[in-house]
C-alpha positions in Angstrom: -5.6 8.5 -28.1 -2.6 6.2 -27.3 -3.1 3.4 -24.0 -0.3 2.1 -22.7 0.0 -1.1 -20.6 2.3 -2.6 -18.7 3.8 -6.2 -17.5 6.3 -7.7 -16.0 6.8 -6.5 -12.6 7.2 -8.6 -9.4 8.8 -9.6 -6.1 12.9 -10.7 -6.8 15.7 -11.4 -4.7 18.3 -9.3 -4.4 20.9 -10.2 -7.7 17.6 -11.7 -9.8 16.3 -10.0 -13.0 12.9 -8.8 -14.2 11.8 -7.3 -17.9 9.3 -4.9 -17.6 7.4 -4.5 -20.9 5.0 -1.5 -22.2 2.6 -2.1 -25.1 1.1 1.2 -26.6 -2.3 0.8 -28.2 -4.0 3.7 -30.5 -1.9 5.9 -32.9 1.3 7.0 -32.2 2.6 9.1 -34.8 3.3 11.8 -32.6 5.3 10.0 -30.3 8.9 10.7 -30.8 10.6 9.1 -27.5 9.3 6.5 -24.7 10.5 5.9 -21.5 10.4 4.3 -18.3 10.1 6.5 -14.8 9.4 4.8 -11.1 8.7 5.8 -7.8 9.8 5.0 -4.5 7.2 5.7 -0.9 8.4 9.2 -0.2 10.5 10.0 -2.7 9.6 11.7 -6.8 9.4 9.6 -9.9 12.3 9.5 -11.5 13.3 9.0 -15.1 14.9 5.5 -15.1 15.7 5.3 -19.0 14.7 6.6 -21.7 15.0 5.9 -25.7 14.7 8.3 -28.9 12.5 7.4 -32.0 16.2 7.5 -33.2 17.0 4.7 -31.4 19.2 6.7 -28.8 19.4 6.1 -25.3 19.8 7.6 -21.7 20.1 5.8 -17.7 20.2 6.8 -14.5 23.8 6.8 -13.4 22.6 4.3 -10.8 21.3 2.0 -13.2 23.7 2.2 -16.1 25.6 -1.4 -17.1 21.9 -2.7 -15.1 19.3 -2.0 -17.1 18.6 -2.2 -20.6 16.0 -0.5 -22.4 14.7 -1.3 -26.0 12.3 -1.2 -28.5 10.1 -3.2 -30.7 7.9 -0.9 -32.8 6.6 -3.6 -34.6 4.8 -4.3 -31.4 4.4 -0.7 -30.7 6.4 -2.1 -27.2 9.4 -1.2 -25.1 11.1 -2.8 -22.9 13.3 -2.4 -19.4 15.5 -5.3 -18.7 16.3 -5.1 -15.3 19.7 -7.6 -13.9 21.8 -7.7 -10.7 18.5 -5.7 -9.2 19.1 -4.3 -5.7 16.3 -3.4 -2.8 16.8 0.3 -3.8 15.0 -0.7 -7.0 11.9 -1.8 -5.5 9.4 0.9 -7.0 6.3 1.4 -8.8 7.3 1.8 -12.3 5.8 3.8 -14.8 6.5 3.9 -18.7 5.9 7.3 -20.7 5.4 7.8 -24.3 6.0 11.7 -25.2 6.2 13.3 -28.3 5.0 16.5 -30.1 2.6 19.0 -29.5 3.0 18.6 -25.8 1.5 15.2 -25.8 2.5 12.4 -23.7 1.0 9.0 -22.4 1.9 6.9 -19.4 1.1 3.5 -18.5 -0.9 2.3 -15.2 2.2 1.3 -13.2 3.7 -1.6 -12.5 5.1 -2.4 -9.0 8.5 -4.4 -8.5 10.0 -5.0 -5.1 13.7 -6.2 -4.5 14.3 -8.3 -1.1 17.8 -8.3 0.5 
């Protein structure tokens, strides 16, 4: 069993920067890509960024050149480095270890909120 928990979120001004980080717990040998997702009020979770046990990674259009996502495995950690944030950011945010065998993990949620 893996547990994944998350820090980092917060209340920012519009332009300002946050890092969001996930720490997995437990064995992850299965795991073969991690990622964070978030959610608006109203509206589905959607995958923010997401990174490969490879090392590859994949954005959201409307975060690319924004957000950065990475890995330190040593930590068993990712991280979401979030810059020039903007109020249609402002989210619960959720990471997501996933791997084989249909298994998958998320984290508790972290809410960040963007004022104009």
């Amino acid at each position: 069993q893996v547990q994944l928990v998350e820090s980092g979120g917060g209340l920012v001004q519009a332009g300002g920067s946050l890092r969001l980080s996930c720490a997995a717990s437990g064995s992850i040998s299965s795991i073969n890509a991690m990622g964070w997702y978030r959610q608006a009020p109203g509206k589905q979770r959607e995958l923010v960024a997401s990174i490969s046990s490879g090392g590859n990674t994949n954005y959201l259009d409307s975060v690319k050149g924004r957000f950065t996502i990475s890995r330190d495995m040593a930590r068993n950690t990712i991280y979401l480095q979030m810059n020039s944030l903007k109020p249609e950011d402002t989210a619960a945010y959720y990471c997501r270890w996933w791997g084989t065998r249909l298994v998958e993990y998320w984290g508790q949620g972290t809410q960040v909120t963007v004022s104009s």
